[in-house]
MDAnalysis code that builds the backbone (N, CA, C; Angstrom):
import MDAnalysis as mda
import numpy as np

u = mda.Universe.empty(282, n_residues=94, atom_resindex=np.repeat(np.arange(94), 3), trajectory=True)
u.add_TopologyAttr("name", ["N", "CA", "C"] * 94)
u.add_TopologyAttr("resid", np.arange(1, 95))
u.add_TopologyAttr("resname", ["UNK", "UNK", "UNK", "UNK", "UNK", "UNK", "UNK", "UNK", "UNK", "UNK", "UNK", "UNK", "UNK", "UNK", "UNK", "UNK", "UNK", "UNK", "UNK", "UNK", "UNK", "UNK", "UNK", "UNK", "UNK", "UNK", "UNK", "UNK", "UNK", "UNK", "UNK", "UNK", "UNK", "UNK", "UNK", "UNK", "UNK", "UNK", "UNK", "UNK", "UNK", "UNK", "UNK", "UNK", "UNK", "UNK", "UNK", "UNK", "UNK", "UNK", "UNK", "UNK", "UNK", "UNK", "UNK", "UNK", "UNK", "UNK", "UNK", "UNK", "UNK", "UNK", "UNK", "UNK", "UNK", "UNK", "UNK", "UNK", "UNK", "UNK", "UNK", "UNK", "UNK", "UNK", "UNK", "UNK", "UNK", "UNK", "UNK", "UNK", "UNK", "UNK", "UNK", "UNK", "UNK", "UNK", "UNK", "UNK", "UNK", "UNK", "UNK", "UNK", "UNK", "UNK"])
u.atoms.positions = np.array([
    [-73.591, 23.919, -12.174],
    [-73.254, 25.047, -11.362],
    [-71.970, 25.711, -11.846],
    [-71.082, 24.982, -12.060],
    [-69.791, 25.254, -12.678],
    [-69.684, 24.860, -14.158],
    [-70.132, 25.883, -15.512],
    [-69.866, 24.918, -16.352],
    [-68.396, 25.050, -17.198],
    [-68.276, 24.129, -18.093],
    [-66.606, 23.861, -18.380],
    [-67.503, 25.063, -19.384],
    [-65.666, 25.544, -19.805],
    [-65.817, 26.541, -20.676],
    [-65.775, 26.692, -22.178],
    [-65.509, 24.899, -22.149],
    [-65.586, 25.092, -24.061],
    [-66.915, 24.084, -23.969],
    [-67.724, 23.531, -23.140],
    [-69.127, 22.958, -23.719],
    [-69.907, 23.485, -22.373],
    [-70.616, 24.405, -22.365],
    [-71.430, 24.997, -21.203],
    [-72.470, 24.007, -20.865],
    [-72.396, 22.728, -22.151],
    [-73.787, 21.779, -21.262],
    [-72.600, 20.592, -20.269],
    [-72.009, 20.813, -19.870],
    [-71.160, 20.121, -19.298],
    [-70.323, 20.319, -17.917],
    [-70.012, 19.968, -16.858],
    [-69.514, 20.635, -15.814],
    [-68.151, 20.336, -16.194],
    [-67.440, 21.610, -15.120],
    [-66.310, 22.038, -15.311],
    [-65.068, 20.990, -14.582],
    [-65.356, 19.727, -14.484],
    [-65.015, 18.678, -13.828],
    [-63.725, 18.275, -14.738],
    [-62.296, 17.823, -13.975],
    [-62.077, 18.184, -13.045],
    [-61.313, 19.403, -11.721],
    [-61.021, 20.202, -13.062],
    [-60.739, 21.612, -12.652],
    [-61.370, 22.300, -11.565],
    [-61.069, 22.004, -10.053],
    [-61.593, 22.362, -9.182],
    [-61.145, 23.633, -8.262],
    [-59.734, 24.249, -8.770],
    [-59.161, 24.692, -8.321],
    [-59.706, 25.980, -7.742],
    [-60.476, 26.588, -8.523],
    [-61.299, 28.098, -8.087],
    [-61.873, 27.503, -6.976],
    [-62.805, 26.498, -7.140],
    [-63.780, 26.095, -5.696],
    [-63.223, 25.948, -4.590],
    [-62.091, 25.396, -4.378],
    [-61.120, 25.483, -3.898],
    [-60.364, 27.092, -2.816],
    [-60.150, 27.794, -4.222],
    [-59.783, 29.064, -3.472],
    [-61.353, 29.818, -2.918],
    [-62.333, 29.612, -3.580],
    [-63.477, 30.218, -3.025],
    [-64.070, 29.679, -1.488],
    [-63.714, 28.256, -1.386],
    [-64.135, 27.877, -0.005],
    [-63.388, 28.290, 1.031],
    [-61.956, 28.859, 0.648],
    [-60.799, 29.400, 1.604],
    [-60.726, 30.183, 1.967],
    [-61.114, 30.842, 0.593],
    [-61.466, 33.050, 1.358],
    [-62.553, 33.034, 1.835],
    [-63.903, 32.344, 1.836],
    [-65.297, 32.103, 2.491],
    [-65.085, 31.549, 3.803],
    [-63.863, 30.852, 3.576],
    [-63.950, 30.158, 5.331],
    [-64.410, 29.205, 5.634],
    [-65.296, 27.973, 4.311],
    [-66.287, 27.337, 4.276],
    [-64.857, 26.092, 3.794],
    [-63.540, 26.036, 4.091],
    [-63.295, 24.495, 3.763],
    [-63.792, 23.397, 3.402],
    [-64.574, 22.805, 5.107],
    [-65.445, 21.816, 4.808],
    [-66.160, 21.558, 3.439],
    [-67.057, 22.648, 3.379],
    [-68.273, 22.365, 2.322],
    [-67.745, 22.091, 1.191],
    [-68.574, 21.135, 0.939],
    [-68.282, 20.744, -0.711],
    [-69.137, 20.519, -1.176],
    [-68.961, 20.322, -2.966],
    [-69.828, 20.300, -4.156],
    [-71.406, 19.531, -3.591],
    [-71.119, 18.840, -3.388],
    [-72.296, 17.125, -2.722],
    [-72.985, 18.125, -1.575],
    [-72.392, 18.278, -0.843],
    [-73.222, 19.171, 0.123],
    [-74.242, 20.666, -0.153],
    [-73.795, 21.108, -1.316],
    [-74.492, 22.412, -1.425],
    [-75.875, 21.314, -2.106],
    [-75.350, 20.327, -3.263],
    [-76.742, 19.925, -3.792],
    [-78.005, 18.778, -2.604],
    [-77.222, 19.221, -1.492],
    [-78.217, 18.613, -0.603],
    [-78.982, 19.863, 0.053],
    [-78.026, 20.830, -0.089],
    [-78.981, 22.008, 0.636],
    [-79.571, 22.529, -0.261],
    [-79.514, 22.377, -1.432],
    [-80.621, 23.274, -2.538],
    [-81.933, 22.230, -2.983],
    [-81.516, 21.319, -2.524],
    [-82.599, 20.135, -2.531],
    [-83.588, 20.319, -1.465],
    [-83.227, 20.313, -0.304],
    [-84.095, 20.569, 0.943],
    [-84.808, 21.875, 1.167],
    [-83.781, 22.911, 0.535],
    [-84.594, 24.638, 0.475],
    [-85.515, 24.352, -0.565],
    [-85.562, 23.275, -1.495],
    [-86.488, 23.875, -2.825],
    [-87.505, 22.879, -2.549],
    [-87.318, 22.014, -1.900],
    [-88.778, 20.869, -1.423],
    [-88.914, 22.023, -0.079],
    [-88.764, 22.569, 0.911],
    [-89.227, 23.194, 1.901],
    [-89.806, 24.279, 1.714],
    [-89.621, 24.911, 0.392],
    [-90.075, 26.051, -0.089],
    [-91.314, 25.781, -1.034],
    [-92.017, 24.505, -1.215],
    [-92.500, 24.588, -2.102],
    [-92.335, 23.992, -3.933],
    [-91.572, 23.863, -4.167],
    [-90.895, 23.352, -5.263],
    [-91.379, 21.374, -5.274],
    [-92.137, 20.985, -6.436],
    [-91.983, 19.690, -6.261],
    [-90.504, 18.774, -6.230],
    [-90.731, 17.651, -5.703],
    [-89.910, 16.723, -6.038],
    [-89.658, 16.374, -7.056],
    [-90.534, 16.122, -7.907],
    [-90.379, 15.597, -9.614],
    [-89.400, 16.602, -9.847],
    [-89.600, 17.789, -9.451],
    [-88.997, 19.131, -10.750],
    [-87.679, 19.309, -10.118],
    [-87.321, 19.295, -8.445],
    [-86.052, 19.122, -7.764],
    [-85.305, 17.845, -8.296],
    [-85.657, 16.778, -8.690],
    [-85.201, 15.571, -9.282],
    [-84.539, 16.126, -10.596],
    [-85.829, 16.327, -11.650],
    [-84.709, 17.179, -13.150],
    [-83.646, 18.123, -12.569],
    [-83.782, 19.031, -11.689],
    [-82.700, 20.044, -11.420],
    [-81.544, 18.975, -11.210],
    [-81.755, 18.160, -10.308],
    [-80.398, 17.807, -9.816],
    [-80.006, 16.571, -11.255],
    [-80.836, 16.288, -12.018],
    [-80.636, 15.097, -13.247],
    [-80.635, 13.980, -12.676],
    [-81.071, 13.875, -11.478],
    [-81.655, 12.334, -11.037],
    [-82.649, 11.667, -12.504],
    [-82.474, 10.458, -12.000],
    [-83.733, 10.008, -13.216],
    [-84.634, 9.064, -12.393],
    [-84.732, 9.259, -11.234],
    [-85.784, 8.240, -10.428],
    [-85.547, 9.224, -9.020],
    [-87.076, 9.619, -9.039],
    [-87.222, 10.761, -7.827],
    [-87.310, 10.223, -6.380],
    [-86.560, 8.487, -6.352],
    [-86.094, 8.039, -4.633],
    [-84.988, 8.719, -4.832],
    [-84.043, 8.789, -5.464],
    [-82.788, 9.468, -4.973],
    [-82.614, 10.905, -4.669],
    [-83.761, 11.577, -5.537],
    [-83.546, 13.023, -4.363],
    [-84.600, 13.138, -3.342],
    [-85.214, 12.199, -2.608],
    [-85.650, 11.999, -1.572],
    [-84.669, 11.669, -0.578],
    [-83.849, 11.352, -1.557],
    [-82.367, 11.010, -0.134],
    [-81.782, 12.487, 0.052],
    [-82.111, 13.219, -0.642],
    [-81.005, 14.619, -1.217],
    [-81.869, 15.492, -0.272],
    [-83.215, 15.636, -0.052],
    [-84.290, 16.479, 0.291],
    [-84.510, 15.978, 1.434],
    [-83.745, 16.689, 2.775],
    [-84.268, 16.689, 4.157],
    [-85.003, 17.913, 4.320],
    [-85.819, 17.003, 5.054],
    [-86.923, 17.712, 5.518],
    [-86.656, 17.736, 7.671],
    [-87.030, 18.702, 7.753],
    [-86.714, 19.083, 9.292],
    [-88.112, 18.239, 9.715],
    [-88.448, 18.450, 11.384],
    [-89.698, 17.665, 12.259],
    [-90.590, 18.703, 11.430],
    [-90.193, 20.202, 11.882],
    [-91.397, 21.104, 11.894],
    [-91.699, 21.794, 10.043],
    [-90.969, 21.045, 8.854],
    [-91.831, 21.057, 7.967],
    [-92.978, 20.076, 7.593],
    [-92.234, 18.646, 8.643],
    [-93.712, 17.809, 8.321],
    [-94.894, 18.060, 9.237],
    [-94.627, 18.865, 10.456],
    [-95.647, 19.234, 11.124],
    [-96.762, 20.233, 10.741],
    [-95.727, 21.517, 9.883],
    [-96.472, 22.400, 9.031],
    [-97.403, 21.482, 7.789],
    [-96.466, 20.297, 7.037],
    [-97.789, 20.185, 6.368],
    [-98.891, 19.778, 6.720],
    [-98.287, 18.694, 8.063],
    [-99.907, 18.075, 8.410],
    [-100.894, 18.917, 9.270],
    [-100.529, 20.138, 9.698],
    [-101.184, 21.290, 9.785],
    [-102.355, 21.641, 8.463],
    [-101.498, 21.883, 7.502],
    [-101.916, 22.719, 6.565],
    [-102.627, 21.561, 5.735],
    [-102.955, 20.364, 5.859],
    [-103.727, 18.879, 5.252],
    [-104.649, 18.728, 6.263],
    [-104.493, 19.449, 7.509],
    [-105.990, 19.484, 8.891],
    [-106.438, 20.887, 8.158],
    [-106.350, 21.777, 8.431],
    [-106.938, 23.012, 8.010],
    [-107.274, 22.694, 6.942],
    [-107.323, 22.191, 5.452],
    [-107.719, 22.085, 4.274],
    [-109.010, 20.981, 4.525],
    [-108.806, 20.140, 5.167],
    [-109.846, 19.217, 5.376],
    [-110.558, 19.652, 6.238],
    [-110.728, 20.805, 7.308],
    [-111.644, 21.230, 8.150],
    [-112.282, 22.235, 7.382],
    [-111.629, 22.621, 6.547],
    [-112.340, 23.695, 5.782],
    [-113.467, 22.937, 4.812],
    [-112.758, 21.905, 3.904],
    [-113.780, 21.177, 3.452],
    [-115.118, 20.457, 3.875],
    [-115.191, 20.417, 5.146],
    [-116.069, 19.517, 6.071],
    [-117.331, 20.931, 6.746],
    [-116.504, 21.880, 6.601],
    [-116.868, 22.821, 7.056],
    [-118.422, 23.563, 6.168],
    [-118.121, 23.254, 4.826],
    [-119.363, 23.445, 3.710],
    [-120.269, 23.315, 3.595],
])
């Protein structure tokens, strides 16, 4: 997200100081680094996005740990098991 500026495959660690002033003028103190990659984990499994491929994003190398990263609310598991009844009523339906 931040990359250092003399190897762009690398984060900008530990030079934190911009993030810093950016969470201050945002107003967002609290939030930090760990926290945004839990919310881009949960928007991109809630949106659709596999787990396997949310796992490479975040460079996990074993896709239990962004199962820890990827909350899921009541009413996305309700939508799927919605949408796993409708697929199977449709099939039965033939």
């Amino acid at each position: 997200m931040f990359p250092s500026p003399l190897d762009p495959a690398r984060p900008r660690y530990p030079d934190l100081r911009f993030w810093r002033r950016i969470r201050r003028e945002a107003g967002i103190e609290h939030c930090r680094l760990h926290d945004l990659r839990h919310t881009m984990a949960s928007h991109a499994v809630t949106n659709g996005v596999p787990v396997p491929v949310v796992s490479r994003l975040h460079g996990h190398s074993n896709v239990r740990m962004t199962l820890r990263y990827a909350h899921l609310a009541d009413r996305n598991i309700a939508a799927a098991a919605e949408w796993v009844g409708e697929a199977i009523e449709a099939m039965m339906a033939v």
